[in-house]
C-alpha positions as a Markdown table, in Angstrom:
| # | Residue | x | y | z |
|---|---|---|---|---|
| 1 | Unk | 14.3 | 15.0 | -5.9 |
| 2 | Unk | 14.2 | 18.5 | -4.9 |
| 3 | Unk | 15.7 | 20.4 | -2.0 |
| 4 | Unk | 11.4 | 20.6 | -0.6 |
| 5 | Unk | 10.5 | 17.2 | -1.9 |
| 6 | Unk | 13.6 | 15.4 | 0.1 |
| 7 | Unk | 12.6 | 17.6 | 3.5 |
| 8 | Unk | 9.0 | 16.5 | 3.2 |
| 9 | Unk | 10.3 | 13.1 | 2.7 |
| 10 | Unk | 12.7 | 12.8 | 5.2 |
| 11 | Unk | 10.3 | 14.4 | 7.6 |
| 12 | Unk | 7.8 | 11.7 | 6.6 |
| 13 | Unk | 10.6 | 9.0 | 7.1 |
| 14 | Unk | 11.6 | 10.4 | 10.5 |
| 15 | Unk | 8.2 | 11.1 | 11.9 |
| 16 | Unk | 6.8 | 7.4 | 10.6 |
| 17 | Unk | 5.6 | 6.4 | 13.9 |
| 18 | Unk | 3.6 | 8.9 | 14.4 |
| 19 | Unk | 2.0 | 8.6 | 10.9 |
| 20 | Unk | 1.2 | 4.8 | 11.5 |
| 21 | Unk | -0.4 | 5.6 | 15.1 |
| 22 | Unk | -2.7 | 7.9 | 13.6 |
| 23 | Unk | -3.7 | 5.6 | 11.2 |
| 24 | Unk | -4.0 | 2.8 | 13.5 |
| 25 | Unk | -6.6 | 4.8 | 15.4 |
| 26 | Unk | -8.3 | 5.7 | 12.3 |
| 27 | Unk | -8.6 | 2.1 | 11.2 |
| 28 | Unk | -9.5 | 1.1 | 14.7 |
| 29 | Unk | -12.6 | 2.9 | 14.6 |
| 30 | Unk | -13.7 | 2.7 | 11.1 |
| 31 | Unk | -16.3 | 0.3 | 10.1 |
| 32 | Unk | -14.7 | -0.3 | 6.7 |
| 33 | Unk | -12.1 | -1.8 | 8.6 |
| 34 | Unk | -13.4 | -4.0 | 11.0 |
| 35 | Unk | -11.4 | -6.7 | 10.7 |
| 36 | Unk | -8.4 | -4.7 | 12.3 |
| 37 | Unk | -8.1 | -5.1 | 15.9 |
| 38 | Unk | -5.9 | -4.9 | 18.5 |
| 39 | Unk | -5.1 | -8.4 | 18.9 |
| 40 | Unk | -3.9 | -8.9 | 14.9 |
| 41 | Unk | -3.1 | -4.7 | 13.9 |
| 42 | Unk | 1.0 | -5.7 | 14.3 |
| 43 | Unk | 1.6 | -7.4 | 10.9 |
| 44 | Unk | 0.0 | -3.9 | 9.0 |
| 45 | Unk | 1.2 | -2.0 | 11.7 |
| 46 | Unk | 4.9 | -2.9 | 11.2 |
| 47 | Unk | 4.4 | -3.1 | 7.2 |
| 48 | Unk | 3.2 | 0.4 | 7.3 |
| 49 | Unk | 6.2 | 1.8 | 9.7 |
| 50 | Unk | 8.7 | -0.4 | 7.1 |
| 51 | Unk | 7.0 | 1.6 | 4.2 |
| 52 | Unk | 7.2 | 5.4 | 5.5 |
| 53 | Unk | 10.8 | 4.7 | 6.7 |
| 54 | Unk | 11.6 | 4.0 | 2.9 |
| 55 | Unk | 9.7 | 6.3 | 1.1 |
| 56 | Unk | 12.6 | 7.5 | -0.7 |
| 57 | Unk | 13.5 | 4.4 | -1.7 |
| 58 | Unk | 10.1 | 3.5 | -3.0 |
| 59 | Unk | 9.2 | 6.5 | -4.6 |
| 60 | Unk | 12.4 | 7.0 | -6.7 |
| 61 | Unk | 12.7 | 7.4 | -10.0 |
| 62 | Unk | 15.6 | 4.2 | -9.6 |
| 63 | Unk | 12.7 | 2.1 | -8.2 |
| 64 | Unk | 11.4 | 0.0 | -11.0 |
| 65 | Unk | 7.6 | -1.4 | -11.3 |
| 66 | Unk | 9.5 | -5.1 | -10.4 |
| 67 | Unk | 10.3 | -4.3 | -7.4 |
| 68 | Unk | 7.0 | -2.8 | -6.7 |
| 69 | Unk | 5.6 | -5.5 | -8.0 |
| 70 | Unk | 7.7 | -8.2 | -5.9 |
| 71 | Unk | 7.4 | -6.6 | -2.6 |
| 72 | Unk | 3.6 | -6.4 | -2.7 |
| 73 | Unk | 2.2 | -9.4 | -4.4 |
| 74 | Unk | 3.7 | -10.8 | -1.3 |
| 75 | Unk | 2.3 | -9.0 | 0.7 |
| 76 | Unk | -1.6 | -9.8 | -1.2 |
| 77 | Unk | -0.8 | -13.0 | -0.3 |
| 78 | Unk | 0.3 | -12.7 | 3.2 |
| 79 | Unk | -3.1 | -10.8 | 3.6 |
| 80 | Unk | -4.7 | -13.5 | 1.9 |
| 81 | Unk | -3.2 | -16.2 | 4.3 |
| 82 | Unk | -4.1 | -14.2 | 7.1 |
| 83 | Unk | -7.9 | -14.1 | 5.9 |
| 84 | Unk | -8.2 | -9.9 | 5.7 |
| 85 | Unk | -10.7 | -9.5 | 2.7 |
| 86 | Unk | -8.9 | -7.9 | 0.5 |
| 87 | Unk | -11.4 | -4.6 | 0.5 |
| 88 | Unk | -10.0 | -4.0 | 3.7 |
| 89 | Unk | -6.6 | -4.3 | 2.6 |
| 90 | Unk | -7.0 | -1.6 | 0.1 |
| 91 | Unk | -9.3 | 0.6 | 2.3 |
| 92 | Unk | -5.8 | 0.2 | 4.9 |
| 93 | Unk | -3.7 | 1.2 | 2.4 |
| 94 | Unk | -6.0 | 4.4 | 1.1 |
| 95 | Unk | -5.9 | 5.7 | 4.9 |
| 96 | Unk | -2.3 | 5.0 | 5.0 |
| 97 | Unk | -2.0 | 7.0 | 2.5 |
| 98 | Unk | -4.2 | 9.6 | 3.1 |
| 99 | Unk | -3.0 | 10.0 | 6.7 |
| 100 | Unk | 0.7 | 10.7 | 5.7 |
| 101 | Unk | -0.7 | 13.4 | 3.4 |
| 102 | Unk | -2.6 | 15.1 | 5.8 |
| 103 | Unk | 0.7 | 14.8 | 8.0 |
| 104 | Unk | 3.0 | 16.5 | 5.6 |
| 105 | Unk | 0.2 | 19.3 | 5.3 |
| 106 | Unk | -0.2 | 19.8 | 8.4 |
| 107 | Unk | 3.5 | 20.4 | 9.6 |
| 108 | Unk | 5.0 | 21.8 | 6.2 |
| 109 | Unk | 4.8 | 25.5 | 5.2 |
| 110 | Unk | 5.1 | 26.5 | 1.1 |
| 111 | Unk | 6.4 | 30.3 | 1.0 |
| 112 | Unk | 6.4 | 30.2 | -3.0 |
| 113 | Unk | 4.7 | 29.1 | -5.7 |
| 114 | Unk | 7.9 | 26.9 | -6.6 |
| 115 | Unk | 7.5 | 25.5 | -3.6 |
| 116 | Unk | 4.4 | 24.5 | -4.2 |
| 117 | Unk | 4.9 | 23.0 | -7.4 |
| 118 | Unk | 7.1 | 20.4 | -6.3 |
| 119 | Unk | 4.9 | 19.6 | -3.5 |
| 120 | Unk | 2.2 | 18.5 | -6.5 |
| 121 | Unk | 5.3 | 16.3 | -8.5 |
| 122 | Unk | 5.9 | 14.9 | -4.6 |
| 123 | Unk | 2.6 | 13.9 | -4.7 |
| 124 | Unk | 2.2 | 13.1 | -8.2 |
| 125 | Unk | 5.1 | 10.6 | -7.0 |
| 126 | Unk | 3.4 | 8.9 | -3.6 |
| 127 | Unk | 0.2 | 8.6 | -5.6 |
| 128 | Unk | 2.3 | 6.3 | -9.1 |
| 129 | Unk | 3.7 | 4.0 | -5.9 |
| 130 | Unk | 1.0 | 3.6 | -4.3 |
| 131 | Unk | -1.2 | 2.4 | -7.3 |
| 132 | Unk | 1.6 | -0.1 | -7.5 |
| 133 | Unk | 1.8 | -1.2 | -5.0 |
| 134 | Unk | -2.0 | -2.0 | -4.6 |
| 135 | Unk | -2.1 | -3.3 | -8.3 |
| 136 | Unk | 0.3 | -5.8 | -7.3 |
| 137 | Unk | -1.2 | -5.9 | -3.9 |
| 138 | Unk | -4.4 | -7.1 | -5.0 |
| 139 | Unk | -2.8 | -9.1 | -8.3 |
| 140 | Unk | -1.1 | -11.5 | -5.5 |
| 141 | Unk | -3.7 | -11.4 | -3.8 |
| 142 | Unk | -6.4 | -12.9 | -6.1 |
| 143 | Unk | -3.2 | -15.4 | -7.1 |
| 144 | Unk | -3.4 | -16.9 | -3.8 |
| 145 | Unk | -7.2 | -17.2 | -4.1 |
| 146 | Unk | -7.0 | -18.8 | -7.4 |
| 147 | Unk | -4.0 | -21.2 | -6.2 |
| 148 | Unk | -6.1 | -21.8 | -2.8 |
| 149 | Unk | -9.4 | -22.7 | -4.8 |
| 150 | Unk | -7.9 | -24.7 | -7.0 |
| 151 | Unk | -5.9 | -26.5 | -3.6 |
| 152 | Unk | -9.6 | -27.1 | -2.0 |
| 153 | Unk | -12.3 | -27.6 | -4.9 |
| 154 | Unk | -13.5 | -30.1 | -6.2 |
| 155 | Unk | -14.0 | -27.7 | -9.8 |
| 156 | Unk | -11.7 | -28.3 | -12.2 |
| 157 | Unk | -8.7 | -25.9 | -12.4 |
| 158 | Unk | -10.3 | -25.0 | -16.1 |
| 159 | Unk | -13.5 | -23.9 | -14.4 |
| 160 | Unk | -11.6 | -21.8 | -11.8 |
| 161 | Unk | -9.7 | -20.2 | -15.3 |
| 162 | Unk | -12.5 | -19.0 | -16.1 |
| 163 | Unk | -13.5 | -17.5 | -13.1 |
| 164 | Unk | -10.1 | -15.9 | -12.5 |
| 165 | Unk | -9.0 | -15.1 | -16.3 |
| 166 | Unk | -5.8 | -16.9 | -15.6 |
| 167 | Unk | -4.4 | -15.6 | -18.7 |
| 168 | Unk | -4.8 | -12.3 | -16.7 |
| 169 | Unk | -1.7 | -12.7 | -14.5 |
| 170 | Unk | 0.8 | -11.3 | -15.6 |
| 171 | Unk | -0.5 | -11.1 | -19.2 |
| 172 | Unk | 0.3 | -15.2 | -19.7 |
């Protein structure tokens, strides 16, 4: 990373509780997210904290799409276990984001156009993990739902195929 890109990101990583209580009051009072409340908000809260305090990690060019992958199909189906519909899940995670960039704006100054530039690649790099991490998000996710049908149903588990394109997950 460059010299701007790691001081944004360690700012980001130092200053990560103050990113997720922002956006614990912004999901608190949004109606797309009223399923958060203040009696179940720890399990995203502490997600979201575990998440900025790595952002390095996550958004490094040495992270590979597995580990993406691993971290957050486990957490779709934590979220499915814990009965959060899974728009709300994703709404979370576009407020997470959004919050942290509004964050950075707010307390970082560019004086150059170079500057700038690697602000956008910094970007370019939060925006790749995060579609990641909700493509796998949402992939285990609708797993769980499958396997969960298929636990409960009385249809046959050729039916539910066909409902979930089980040749979808992971391209099988």
């Amino acid at each position: 990373m460059h010299l701007i890109s790691e001081k944004i990101i360690l700012m980001v990583e130092k200053h990560s509780d103050v990113i997720v209580k922002r956006w614990i009051t912004r999901l608190l009072i949004d109606p797309t997210t009223s399923i958060y409340n203040k009696n179940n908000i720890e399990f995203l809260e502490s997600k979201a904290k575990d998440m900025l305090k790595h952002l390095g990690q996550w958004i490094s060019y040495d992270t590979t799409k597995e580990e993406i992958g691993k971290k957050y199909a486990i957490e779709g189906i934590e979220s499915f276990k814990l009965q959060i519909p899974l728009c709300e899940v994703i709404r979370a995670m576009y407020t997470l984001r959004r919050t942290m960039w509004l964050f950075v704006l707010n307390e970082s100054a560019f004086d150059s156009a170079l500057q700038l530039h690697q602000m956008i690649e910094l970007s370019d790099r939060v925006i790749l993990f995060f579609d990641r991490a909700e493509f796998y998000l949402i992939r285990g996710y609708m797993e769980e739902m499958n396997r969960k049908i298929k636990d409960v149903s009385k249809i046959k588990p050729e039916e539910i195929d066909k409902i979930f394109f089980a040749h979808s997950f992971y391209n099988k």
